[in-house]
C-alpha positions in Angstrom: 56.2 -11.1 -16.3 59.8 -10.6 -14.9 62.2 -9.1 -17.0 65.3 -11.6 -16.8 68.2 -10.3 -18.5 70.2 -12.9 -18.0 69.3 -16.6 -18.3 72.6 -18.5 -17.5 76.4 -17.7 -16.6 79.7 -20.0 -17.5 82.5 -18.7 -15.3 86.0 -20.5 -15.6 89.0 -19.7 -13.8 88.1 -17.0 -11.4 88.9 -17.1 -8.1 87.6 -20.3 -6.2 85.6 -21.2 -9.2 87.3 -23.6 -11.8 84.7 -24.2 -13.6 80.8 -23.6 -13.1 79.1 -24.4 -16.5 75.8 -22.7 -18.0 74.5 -22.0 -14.6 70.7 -21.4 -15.1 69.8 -18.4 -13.4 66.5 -17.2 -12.7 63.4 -14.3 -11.5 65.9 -14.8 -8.0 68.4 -16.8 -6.9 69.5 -17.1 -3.0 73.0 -18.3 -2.8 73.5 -20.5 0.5 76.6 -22.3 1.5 79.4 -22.6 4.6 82.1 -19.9 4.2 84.6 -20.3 2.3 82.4 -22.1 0.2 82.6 -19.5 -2.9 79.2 -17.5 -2.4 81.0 -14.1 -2.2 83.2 -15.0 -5.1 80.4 -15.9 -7.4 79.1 -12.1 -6.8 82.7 -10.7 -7.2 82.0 -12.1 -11.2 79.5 -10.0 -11.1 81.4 -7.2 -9.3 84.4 -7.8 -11.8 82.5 -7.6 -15.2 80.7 -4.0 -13.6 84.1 -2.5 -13.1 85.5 -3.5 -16.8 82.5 -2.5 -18.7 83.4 0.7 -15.8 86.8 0.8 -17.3 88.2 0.4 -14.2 90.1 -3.3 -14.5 93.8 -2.2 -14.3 92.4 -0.6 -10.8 90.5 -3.8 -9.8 93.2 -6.1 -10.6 95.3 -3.9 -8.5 93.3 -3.4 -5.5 92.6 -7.6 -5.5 96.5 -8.0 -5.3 97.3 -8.5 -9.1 96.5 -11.1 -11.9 97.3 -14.0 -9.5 94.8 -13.8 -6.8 92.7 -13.7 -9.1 93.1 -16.5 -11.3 92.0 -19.8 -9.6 95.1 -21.0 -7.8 97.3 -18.7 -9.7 98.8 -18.5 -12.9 100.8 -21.3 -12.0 97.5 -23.2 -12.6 94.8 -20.9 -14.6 96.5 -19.9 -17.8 93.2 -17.4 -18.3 89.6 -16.5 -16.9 87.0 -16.7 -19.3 83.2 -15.3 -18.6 80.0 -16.3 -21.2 76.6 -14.8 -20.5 73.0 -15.6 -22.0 70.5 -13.1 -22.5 66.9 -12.8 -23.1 66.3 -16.8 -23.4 69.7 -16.9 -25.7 68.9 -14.2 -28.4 71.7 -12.5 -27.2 75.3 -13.8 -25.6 78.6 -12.3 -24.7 81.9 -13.9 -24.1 85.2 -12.3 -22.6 88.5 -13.9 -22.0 91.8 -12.3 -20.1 95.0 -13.4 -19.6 97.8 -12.6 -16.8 100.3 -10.0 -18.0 104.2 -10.4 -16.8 103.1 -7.5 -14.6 100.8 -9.6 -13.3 97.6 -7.4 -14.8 95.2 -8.7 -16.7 94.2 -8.4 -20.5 91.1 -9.1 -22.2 92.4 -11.0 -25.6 89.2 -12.6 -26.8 85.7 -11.1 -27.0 82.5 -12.6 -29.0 78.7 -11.0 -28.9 76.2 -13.2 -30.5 72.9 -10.7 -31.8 69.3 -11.3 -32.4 70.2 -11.6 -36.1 72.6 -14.4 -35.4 75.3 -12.3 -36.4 78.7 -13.2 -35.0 81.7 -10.5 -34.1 84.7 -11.4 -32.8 86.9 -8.3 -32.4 89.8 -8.6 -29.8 93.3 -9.9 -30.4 96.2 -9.6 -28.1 99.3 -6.9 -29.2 101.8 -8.5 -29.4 103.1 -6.2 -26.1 99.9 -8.1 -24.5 98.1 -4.6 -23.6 94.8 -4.7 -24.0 93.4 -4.9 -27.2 90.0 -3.0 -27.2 88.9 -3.2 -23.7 91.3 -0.8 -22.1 90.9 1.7 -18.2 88.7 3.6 -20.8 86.0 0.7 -20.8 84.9 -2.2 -22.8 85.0 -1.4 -26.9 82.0 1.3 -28.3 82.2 -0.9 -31.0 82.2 -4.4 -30.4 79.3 -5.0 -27.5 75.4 -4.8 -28.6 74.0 -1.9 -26.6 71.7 -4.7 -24.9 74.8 -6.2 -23.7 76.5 -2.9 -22.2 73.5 -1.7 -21.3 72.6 -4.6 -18.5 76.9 -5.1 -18.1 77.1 -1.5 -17.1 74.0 -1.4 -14.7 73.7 -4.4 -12.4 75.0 -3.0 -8.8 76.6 -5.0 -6.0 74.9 -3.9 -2.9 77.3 -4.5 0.3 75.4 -2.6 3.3 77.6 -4.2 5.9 79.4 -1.4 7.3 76.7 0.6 9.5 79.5 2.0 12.1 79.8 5.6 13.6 81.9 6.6 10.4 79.6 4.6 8.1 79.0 6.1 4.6 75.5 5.9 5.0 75.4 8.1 8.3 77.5 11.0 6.4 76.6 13.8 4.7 75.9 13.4 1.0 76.0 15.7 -2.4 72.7 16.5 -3.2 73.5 15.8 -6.5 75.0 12.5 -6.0 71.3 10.7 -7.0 71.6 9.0 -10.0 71.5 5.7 -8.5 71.7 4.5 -5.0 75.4 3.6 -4.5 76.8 0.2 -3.9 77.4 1.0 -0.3 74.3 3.3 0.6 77.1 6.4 0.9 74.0 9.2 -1.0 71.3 7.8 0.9 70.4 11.3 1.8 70.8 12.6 -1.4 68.8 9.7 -3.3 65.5 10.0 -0.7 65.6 13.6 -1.2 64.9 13.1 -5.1 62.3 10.6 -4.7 60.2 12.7 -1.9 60.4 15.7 -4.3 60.2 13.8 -7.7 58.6 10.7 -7.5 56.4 10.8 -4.0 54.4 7.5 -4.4 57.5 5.7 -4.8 58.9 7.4 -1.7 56.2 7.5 0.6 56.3 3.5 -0.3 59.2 3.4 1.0 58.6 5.1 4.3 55.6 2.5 5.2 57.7 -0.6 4.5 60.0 1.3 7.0 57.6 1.6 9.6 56.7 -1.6 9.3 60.0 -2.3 11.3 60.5 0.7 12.4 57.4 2.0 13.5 59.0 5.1 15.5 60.2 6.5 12.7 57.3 9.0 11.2 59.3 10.3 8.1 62.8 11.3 7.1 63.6 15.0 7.2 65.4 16.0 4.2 66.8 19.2 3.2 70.0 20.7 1.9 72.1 21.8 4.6 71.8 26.2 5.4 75.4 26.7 5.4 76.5 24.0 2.5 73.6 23.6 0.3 75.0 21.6 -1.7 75.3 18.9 0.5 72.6 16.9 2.9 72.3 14.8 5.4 69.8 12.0 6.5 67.7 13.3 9.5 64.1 11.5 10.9 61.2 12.7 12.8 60.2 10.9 16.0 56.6 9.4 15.4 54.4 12.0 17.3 57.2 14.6 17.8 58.2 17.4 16.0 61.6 16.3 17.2 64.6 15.8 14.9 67.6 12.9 15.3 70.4 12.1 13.1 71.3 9.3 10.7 73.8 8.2 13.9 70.9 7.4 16.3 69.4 4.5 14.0 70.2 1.1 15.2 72.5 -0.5 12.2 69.6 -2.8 11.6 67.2 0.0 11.2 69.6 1.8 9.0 70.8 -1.2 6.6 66.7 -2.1 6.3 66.0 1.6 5.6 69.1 1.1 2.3 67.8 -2.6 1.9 64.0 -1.1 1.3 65.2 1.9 -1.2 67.0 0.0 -2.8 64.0 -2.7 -3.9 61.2 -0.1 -4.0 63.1 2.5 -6.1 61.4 3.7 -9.2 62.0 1.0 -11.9 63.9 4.1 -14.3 66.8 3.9 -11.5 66.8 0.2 -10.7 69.8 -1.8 -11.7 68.8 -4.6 -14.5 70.3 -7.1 -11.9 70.3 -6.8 -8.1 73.1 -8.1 -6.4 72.9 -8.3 -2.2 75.7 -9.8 0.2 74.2 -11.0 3.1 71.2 -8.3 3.4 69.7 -10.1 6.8 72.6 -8.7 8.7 71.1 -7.5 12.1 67.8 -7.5 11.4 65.0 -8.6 13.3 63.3 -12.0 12.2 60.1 -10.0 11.3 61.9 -7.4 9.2 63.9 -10.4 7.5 60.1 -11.8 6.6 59.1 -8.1 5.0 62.9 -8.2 3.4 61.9 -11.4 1.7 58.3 -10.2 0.2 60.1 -6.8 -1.1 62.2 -9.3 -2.9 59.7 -11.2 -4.2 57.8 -8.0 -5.4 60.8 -6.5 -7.0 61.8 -9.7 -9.0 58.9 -9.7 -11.5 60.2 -7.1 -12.8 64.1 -7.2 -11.9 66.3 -10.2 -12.0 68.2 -10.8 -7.8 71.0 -12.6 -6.8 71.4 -12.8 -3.0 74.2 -14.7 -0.1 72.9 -15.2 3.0 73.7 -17.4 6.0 70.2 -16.9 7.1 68.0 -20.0 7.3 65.0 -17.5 8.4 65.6 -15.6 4.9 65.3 -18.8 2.6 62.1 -20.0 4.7 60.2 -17.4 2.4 61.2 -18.9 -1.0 60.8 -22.0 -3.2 63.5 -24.6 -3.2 63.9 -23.8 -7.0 65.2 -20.1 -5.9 68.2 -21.5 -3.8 71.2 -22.4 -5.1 73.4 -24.4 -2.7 77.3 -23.5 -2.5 79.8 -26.6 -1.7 83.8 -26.3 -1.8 84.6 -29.8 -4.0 87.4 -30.8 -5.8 89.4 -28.0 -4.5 86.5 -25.4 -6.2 83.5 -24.1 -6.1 80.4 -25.9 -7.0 76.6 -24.4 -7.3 73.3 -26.4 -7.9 70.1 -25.5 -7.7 67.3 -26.8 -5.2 64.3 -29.1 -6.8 60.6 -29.2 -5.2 60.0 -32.5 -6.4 63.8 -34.5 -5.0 62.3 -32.2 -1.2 58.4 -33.4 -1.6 58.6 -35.4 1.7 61.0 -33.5 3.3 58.7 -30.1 3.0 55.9 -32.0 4.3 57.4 -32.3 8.0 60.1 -29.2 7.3 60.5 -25.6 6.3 63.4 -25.2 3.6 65.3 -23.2 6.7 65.3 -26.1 8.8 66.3 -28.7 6.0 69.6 -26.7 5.7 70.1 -26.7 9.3 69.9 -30.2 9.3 72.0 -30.7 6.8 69.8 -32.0 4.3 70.1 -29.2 1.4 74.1 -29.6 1.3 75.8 -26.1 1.8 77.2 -27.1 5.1 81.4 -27.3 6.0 82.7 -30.7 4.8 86.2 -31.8 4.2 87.1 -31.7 0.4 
């Protein structure tokens, strides 16, 4: 039985999003749509909650380009953002509500967790020099936020494994004792498959066979703190039937990304994030190795909740129409809706889900608003 923390999202106000309304969210959940269409955006919510619960908003805000390109259309338009969240089948909810600053930050001025017990707290009001009240660069309030709550707030991860270039994160050196999780942008690789081969070796040599699945060259990594920094490594790999070793920089950047792409879904389950979040994870791989992407998905959502983009029609071949949720730019926002087997029943009889969106069929194609 999947664990699903969370079992439907309201978002107002943020970004290209005006309003999307108890969006049901399920086991996974493939976001498709043209760009510009608001897939990214809905995993920046995602992205944005992470970094206040981090206690790192002021910093977000900042790095976005302030309060206003933030807000949907600007504060000219949005007078607030406001974010509500269902967990566990609506035994437990949170709310959270900012408002631009004359500095043109933001500042949370109305929280609300609902509990099991059905007891209510409501516990931030704006100062009247419109700081934040409660939620501050220190993080969300100790006292205000059911442990469930920051618990599952503070560790879903937004996975962007885009950048696989000659100065790439994930071809660097690493701290060896960088490993508590596998970073957002694969930068302790190194560090994180060195734990699992010496602390959890089923897991890791798991790992290595779904990697020679598409990379069947590869015979295993070599990992090992470096001799004159040994506090540091770096990700090295043995040539199948060689005692030969080659850097992190002679991967192909679809080899590296699906070597991230397969840690990262067959971790151990006590360092998975409670939700996965992936940006377009098909990027440069091979159709075959998008097909093995899809069933380590599949395997990892009964027991972790995963929200995907992806412009890949090949990706969404391998799933049910009632795991895609179609993106469409209407009204001057963004709109989601979930597929439905039964509206596609004759459709699926002559077409694969992949083809349906080529054709246009599914929606999730560039239209004039």
């Amino acid at each position: 039985m999947a664990k699903q923390p969370l079992d439907w999202i309201t978002v107002r106000g943020f970004k290209s999003i005006s309003a999307i309304e108890r969006l049901e969210l399920r086991p996974i959940n493939i976001l498709i749509g043209p760009n510009g269409s608001g897939k990214s955006n809905f995993i920046a919510v995602f992205e944005f909650l992470h970094a206040i619960r981090s206690g790192r908003l002021r910093v977000t805000v900042t790095q976005a380009g302030g309060a206003d390109s933030i807000l949907h259309y600007g504060s000219k338009t949005t007078s607030e953002i406001s974010f509500e969240l269902s967990f566990e089948k609506g035994n437990n909810s949170y709310q959270l509500k900012l408002r631009p600053t004359a500095d043109d930050g933001l500042y949370p001025y109305g929280e609300a967790a609902l509990f099991k017990d059905g007891s209510h707290f409501t516990h931030l009001e704006p100062r009247e020099n419109g700081r934040e009240a409660g939620i501050s660069d220190s993080g969300l309030t100790s006292y205000s936020i059911p442990g469930y709550v920051k618990r599952y707030l503070g560790s879903w991860r937004v996975y962007h494994v885009h950048d696989t270039s000659a100065s790439s994160p994930m071809r660097s050196t690493a701290q060896l004792d960088d490993n508590r999780f596998l970073r957002a942008n694969g930068s302790n690789l190194a560090a994180f498959l060195y734990l699992l081969q010496e602390k959890h070796a089923d897991e890791y040599s798991t790992i290595v066979g779904a990697i020679r699945q598409v990379a069947p060259f590869l015979d295993d990594f070599v990992l090992e703190p470096l001799e004159l920094r040994p506090d540091t490594i770096k990700l090295e790999w043995r040539h199948t039937n060689s005692d030969q070793y080659f850097a992190a920089s002679s991967l192909s950047d679809g080899t590296l990304r699906f070597i991230v792409l397969a840690t990262l879904l067959l971790q151990p389950a006590k360092y998975r994030p409670s939700v996965i979040l992936i940006d377009e994870p098909e990027l440069g791989l091979h159709p075959s190795a998008i097909e093995l992407l899809s069933a380590l998905i599949r395997h990892v959502s009964t027991e972790t909740q995963v929200i995907i983009s992806t412009q890949s029609s090949v990706l969404i071949d391998h799933f049910e129409p009632e795991d895609v949720l179609v993106a469409d730019r209407r009204d001057g926002g963004t709109r989601l809706r979930r597929l439905d087997s039964s509206s596609l029943k004759s459709w699926l009889e002559d077409y694969s889900l992949g083809q349906l969106w080529e054709k246009g069929e599914l929606g999730g194609r560039p239209t004039p608003e």
